[in-house]
Backbone as JSON, one array per atom type, in Angstrom:
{
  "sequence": "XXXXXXXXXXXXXXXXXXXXXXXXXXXXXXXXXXXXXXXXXXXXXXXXXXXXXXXXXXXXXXXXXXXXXXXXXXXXXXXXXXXXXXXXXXXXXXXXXXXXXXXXXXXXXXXXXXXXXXXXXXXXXXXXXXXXXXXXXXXXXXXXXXXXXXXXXXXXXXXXXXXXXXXXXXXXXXXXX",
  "N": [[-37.57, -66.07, 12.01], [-36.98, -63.71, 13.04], [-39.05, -63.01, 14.66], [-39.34, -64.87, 16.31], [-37.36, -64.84, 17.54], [-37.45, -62.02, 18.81], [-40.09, -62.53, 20.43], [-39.01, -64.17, 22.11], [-37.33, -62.45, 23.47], [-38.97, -60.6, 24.56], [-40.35, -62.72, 26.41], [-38.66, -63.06, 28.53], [-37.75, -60.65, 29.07], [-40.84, -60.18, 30.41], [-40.72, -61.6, 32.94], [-39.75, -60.61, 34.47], [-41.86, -59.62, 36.38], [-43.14, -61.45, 37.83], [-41.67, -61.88, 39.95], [-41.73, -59.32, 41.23], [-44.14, -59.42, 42.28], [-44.5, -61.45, 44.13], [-42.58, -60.69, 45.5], [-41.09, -60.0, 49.07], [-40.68, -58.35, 51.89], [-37.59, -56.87, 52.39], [-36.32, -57.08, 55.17], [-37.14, -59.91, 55.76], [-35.89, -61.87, 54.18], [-33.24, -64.31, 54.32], [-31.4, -64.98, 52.42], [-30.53, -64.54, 48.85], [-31.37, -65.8, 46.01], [-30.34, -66.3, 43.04], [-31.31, -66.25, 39.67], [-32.26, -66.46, 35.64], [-32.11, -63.65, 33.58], [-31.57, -62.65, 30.69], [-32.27, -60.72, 29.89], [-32.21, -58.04, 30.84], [-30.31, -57.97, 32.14], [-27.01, -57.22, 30.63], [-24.18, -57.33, 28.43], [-21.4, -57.43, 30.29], [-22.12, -57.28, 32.59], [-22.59, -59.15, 36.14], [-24.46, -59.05, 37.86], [-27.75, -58.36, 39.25], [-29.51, -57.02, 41.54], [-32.68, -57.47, 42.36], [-35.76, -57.05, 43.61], [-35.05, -59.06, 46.19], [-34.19, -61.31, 44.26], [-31.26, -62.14, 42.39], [-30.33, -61.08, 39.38], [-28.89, -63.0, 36.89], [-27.04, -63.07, 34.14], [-26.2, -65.42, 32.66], [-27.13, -69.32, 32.93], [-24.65, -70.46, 34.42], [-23.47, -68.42, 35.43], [-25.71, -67.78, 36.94], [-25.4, -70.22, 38.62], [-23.21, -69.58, 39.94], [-23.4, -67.87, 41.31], [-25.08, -68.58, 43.05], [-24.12, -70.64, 44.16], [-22.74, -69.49, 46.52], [-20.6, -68.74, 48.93], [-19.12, -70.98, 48.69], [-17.96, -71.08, 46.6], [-15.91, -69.6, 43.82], [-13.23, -66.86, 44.98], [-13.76, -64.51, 43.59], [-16.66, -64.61, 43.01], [-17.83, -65.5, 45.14], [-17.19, -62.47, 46.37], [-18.35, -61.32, 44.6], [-21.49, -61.98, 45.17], [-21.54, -61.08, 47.84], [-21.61, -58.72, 47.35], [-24.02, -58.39, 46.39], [-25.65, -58.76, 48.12], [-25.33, -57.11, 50.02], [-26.27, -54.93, 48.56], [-29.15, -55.98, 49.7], [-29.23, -55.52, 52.17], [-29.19, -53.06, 52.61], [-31.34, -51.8, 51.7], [-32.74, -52.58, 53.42], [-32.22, -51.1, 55.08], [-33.64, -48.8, 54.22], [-35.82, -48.35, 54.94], [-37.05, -50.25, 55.36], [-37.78, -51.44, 52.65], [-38.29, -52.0, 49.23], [-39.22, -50.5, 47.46], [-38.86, -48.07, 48.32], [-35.78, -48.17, 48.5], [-35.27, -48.49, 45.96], [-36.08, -46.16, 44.41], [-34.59, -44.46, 45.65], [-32.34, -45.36, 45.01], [-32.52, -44.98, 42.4], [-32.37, -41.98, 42.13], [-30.2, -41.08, 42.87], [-28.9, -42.18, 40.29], [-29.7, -40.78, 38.51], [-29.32, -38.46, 39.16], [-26.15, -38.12, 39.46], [-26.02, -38.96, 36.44], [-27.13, -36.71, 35.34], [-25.52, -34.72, 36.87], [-22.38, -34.82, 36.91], [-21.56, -34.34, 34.67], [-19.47, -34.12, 31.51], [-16.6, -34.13, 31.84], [-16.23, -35.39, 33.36], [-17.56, -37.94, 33.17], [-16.2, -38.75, 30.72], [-13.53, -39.16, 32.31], [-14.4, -41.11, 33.76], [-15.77, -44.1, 32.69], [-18.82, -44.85, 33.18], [-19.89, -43.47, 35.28], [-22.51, -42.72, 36.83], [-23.78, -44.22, 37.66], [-21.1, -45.92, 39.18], [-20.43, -43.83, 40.93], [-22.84, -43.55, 42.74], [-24.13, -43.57, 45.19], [-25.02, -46.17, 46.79], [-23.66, -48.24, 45.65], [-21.15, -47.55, 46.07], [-20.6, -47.82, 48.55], [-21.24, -51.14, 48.3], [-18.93, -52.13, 46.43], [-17.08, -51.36, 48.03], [-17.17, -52.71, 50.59], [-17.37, -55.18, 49.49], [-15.16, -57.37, 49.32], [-14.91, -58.19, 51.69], [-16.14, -60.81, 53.87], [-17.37, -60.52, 56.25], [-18.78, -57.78, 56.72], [-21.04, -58.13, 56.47], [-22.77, -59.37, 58.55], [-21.82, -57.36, 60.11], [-23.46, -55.9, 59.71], [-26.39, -55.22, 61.37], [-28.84, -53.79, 61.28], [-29.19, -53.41, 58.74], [-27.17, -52.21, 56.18], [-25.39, -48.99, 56.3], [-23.96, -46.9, 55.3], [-24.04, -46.31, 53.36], [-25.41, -43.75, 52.97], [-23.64, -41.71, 53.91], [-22.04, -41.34, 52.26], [-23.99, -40.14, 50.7], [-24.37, -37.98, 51.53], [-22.05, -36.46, 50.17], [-20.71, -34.55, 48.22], [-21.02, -35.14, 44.24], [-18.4, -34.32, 43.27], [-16.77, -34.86, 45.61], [-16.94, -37.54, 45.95], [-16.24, -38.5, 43.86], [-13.26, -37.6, 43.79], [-13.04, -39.74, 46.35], [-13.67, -42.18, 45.2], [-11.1, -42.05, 43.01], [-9.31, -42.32, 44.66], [-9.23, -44.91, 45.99], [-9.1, -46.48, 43.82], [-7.05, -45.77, 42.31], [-6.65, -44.31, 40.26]],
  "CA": [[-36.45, -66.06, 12.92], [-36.71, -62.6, 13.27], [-40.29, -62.85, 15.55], [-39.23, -65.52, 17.27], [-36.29, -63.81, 18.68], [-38.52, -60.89, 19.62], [-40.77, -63.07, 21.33], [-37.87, -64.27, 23.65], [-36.87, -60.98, 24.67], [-40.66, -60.14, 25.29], [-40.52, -63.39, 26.93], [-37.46, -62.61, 29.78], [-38.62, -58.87, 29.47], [-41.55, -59.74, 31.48], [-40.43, -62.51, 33.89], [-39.33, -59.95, 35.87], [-42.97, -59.28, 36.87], [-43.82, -62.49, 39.01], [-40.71, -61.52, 41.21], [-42.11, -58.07, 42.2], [-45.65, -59.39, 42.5], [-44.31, -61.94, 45.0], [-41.41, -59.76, 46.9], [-41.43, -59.78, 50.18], [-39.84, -57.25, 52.61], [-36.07, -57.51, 52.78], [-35.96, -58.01, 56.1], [-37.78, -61.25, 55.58], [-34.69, -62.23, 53.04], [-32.05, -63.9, 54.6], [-30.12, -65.37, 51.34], [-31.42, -64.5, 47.65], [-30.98, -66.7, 45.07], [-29.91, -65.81, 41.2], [-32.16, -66.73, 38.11], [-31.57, -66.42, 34.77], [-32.0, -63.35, 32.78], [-31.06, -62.19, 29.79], [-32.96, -58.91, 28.75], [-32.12, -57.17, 31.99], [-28.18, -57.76, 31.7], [-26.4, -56.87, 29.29], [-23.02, -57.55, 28.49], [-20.68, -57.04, 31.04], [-22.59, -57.41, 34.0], [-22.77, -60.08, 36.16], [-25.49, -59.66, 38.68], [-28.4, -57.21, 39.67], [-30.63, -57.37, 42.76], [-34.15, -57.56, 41.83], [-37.07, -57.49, 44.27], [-35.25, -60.13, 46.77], [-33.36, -62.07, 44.01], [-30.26, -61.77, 41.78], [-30.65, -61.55, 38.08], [-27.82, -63.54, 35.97], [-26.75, -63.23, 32.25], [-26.51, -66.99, 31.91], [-26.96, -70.18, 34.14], [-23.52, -70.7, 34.51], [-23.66, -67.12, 36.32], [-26.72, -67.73, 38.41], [-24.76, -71.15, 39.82], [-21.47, -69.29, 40.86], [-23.97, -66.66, 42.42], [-25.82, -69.33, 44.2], [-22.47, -71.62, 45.6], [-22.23, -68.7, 47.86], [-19.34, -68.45, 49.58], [-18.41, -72.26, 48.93], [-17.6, -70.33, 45.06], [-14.54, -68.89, 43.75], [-13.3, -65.53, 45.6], [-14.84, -63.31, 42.77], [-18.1, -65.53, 43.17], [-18.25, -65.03, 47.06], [-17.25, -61.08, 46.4], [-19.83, -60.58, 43.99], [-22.47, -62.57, 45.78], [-21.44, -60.64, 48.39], [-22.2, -57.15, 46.41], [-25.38, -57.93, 45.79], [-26.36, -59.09, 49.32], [-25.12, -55.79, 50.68], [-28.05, -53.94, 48.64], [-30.34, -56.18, 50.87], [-28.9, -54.95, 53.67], [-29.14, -51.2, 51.62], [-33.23, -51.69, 51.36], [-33.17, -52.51, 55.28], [-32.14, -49.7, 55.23], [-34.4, -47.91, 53.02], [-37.05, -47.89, 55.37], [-37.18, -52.08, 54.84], [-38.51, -51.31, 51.42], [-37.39, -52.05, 48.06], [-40.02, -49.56, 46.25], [-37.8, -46.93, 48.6], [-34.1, -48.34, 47.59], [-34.9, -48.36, 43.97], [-36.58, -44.92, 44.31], [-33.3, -43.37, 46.23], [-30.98, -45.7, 43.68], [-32.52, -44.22, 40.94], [-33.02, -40.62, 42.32], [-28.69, -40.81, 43.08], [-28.04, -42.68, 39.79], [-30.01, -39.84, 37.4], [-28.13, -36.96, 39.74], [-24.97, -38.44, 38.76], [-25.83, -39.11, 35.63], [-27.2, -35.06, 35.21], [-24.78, -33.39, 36.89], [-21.69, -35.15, 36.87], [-20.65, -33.53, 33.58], [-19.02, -34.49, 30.57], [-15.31, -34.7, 31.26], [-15.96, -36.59, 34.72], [-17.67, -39.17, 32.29], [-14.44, -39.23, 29.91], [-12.78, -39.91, 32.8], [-14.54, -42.38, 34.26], [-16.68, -44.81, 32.25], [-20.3, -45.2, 34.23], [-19.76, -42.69, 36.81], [-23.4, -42.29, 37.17], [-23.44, -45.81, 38.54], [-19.93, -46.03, 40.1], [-20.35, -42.96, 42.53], [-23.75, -43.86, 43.13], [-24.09, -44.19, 46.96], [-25.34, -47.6, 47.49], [-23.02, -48.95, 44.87], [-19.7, -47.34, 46.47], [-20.62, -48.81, 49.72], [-20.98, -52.59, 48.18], [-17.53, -52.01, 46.44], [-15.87, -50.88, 49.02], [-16.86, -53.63, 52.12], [-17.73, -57.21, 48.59], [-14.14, -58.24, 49.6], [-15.41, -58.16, 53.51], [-17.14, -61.52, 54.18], [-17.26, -60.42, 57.72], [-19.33, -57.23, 56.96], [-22.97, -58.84, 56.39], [-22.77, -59.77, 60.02], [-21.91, -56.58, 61.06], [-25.04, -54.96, 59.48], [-27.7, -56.26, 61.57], [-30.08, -52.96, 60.97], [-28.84, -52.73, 57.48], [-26.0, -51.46, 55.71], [-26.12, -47.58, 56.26], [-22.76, -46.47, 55.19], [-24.59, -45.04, 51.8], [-26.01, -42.55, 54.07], [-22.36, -40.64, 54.74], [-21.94, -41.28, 50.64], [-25.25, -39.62, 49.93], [-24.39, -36.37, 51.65], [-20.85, -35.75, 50.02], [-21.05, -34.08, 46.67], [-20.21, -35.93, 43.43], [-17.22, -33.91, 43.37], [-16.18, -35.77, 46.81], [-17.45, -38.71, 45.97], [-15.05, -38.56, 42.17], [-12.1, -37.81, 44.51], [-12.8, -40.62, 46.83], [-13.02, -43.12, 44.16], [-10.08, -42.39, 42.36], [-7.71, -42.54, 45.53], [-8.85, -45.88, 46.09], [-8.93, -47.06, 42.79], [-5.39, -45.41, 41.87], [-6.76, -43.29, 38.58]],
  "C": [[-36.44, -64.79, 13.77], [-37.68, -62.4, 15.02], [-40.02, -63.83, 16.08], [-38.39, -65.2, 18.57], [-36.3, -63.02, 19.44], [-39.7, -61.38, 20.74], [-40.18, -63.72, 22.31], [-37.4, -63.71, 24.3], [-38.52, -60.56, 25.13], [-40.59, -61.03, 26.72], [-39.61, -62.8, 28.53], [-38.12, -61.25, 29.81], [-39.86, -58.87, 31.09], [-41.41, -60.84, 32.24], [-40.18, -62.3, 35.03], [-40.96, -59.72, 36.95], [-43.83, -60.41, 38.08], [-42.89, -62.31, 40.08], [-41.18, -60.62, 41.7], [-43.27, -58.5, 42.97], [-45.15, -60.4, 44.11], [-43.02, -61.91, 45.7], [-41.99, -59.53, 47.62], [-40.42, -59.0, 50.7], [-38.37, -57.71, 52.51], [-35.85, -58.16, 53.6], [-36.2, -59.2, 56.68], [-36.96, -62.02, 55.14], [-33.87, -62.77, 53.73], [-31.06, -64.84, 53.61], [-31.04, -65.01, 50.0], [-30.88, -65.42, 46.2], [-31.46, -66.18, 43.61], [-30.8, -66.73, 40.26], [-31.54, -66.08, 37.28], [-32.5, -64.83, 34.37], [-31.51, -62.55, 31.91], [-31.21, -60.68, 29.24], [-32.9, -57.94, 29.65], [-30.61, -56.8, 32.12], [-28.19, -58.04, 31.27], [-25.17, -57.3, 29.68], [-22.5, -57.04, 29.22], [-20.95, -56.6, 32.57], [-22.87, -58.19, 34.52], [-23.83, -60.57, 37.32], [-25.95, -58.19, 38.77], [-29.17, -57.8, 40.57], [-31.96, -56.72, 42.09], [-34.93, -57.7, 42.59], [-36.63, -59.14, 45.32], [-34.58, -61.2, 45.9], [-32.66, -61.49, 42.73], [-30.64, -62.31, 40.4], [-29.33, -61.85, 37.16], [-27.64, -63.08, 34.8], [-26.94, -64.96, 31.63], [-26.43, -68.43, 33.35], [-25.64, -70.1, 34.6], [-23.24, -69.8, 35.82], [-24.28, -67.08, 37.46], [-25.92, -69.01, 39.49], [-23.93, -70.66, 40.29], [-21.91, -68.66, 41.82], [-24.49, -67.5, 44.07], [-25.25, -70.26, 45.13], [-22.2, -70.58, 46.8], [-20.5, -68.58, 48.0], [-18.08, -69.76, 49.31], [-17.53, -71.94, 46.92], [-16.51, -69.58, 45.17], [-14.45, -67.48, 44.35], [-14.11, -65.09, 44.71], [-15.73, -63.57, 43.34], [-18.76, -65.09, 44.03], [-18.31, -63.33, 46.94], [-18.48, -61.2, 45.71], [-21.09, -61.24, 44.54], [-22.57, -61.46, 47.41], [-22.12, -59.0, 48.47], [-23.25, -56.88, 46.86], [-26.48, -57.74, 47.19], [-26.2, -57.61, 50.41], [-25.95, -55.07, 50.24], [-28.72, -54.71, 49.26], [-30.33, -55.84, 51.83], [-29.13, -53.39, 53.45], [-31.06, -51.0, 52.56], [-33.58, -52.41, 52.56], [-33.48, -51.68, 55.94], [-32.91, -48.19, 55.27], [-36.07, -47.91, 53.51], [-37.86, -49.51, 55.42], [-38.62, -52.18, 53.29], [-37.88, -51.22, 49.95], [-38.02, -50.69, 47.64], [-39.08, -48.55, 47.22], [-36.66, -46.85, 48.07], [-34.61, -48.16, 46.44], [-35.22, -47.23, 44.17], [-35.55, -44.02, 44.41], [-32.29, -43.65, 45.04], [-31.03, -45.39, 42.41], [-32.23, -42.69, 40.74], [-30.98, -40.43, 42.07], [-28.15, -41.31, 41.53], [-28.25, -41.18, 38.7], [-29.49, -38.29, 38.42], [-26.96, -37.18, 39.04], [-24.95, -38.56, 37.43], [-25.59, -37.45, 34.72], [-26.28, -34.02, 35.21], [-22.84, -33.84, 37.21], [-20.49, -34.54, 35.74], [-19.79, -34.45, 32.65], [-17.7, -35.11, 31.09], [-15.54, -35.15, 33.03], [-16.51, -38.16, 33.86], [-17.13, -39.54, 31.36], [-13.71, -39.37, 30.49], [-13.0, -41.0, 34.05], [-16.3, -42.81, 33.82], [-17.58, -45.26, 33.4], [-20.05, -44.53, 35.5], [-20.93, -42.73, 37.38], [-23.64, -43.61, 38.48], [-22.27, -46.16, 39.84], [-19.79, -44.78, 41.39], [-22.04, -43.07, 43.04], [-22.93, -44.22, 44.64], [-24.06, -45.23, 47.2], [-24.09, -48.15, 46.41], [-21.66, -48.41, 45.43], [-19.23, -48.14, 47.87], [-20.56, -50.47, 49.42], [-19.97, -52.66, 47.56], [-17.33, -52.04, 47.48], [-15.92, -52.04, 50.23], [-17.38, -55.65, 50.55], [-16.79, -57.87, 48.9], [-14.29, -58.95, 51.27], [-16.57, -59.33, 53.99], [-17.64, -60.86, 55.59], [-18.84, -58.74, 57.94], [-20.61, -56.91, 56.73], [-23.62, -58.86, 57.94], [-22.85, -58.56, 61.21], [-23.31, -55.71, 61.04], [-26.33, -55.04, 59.69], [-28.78, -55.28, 61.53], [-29.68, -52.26, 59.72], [-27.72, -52.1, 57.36], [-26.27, -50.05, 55.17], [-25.14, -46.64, 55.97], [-22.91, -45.45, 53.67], [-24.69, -44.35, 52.39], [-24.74, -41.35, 53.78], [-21.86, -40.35, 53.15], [-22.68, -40.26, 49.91], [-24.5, -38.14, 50.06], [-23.03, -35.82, 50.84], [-21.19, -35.82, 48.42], [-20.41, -34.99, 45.83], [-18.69, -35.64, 43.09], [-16.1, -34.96, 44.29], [-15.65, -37.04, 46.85], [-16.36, -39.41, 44.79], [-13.78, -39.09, 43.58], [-11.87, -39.16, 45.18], [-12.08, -42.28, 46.26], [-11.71, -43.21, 43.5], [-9.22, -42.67, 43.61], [-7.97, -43.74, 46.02], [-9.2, -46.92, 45.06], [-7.77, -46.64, 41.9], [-5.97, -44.6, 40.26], [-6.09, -42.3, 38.8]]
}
């Protein structure tokens, strides 16, 4: 039971690997469609952009992702989210291997120097003031602002430069902490 179980997370583990091999540029992208898996999210997450498509927790997940807009508000917001990092890695020089490079380079700053009691008072800061991730908050309720981003969504940019300090503040005043 034990090795079978292990051989299903091996299994999803590397599934991810036929998506990179056959990603194509973003700006090639213009809708991405959600698959399933499991060993990439974890509890309490309900989508990640992957090389051009969205990775689920469970079917159920990948269909709400993939109704688009014709899907419950959340559905459409978070479908929305994710489609705003494609517009990010338009951005990014129209290169994923750049976005992940910058989204990692901003998430392990934040994670570094963010400090203890900014992360007792706010669970996943490293993540949540992340640049690219404050910008798809802030416009997922905004069907309207996909349309406007026709050379990418570049609004991380003005995110990047303001210290995590800034960046704390911002968040809480429009998330009421």
């Amino acid at each position: 039971m034990i090795i079978s179980t292990f051989a299903a997370e091996m299994l999803m583990m590397f599934q991810i690997v036929p998506i990179m091999w056959r990603a194509v540029r973003p700006s090639r992208i213009a809708d991405m469609p959600a698959v399933v898996n499991t060993f990439w999210l974890r509890k309490g997450y309900e989508g990640l952009t992957f090389f051009g498509q969205i990775l689920a927790p469970t079917q159920q997940e990948a269909d709400r992702f993939n109704a688009g807009a014709s899907a419950d508000r959340q559905s459409a917001a978070m479908k929305n989210h994710e489609m705003i990092h494609l517009r990010q890695a338009q951005a990014c020089h129209d290169s994923w291997v750049c976005f992940y490079l910058l989204y990692l380079w901003y998430w392990l700053k934040g994670l570094v120097f963010s400090g203890c009691q900014v992360r007792r008072q706010l669970k996943h800061a490293a993540y949540l003031l992340n640049p690219f991730e404050m910008e798809a908050y802030r416009h997922m309720n905004d069907p309207n602002y996909l349309a406007r981003c026709e050379d990418g969504a570049q609004e991380w940019r003005k995110y990047a430069k303001m210290s995590l300090k800034e960046r704390l503040l911002m968040y809480r005043s429009n998330h009421k902490l």
